[in-house]
N, C-alpha and C positions, 0 to 999 in steps of 0.2 A: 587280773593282777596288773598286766602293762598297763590298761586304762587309768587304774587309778593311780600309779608310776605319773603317766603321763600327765595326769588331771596338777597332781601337788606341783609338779616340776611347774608346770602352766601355770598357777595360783602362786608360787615363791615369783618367777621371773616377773611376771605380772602386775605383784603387791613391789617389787622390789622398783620398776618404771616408774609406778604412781610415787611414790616418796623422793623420787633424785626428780619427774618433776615438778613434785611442790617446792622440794628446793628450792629446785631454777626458777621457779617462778617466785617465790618470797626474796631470793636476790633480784630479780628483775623489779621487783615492787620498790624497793628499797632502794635501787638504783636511780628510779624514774623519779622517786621524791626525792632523793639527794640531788639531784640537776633540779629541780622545781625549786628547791629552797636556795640552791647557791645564785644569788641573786647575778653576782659577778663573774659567776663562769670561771674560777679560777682555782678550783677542784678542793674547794674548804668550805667548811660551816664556819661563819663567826655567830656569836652573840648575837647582834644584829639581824644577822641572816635567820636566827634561830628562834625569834621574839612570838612567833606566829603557835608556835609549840611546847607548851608547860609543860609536857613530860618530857622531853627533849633536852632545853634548859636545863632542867633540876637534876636531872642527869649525867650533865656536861663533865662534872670534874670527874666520876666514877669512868666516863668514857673515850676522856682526853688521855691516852695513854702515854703519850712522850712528852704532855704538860708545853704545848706551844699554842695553846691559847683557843686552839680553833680544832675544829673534828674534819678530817680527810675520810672518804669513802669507804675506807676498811675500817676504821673504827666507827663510823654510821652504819654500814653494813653487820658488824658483828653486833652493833645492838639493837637494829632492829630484826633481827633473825633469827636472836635469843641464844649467840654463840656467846664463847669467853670470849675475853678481850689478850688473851695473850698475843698482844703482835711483836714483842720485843721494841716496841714506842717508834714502831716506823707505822707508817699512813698505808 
């Protein structure tokens, strides 16, 4: 009876590691392409910067949450992570 106690405890903590780190890793993924595309290093997506990416673009206004033109790392991150975009329109 403790074995198999022990066995699920093991299998929940386990299953619970693998998921926080695919997380971290689909933020880290997301991370490394946002610095790839910000041409200018000045921690935004413009249009320009964004040309290379049709799903990206076509995306733009549904992901532009404070409507200043250009995508900051939290709103790149929550879309490609597949989170909502509630950020209250800050970057």
């Amino acid at each position: 009876m403790k074995s198999k106690l022990a066995l699920t405890i093991a299998l929940v903590f386990g299953a619970a590691g693998a998921v926080s780190g695919g997380l971290a890793s689909a933020g880290t993924f997301a991370t490394g392409n946002f610095m790839k595309m910000d041409k200018d290093k000045d921690g935004y997506l413009t249009m320009e910067e964004m040309k290379g990416d049709k799903e990206l673009m076509a995306q733009m206004k549904k992901m532009d949450m404070n409507k200043d033109g250009k995508l900051g790392r939290k709103e790149y991150s929550s879309f490609r992570s597949g989170q909502s975009f509630g950020t209250g329109g800050k970057n």
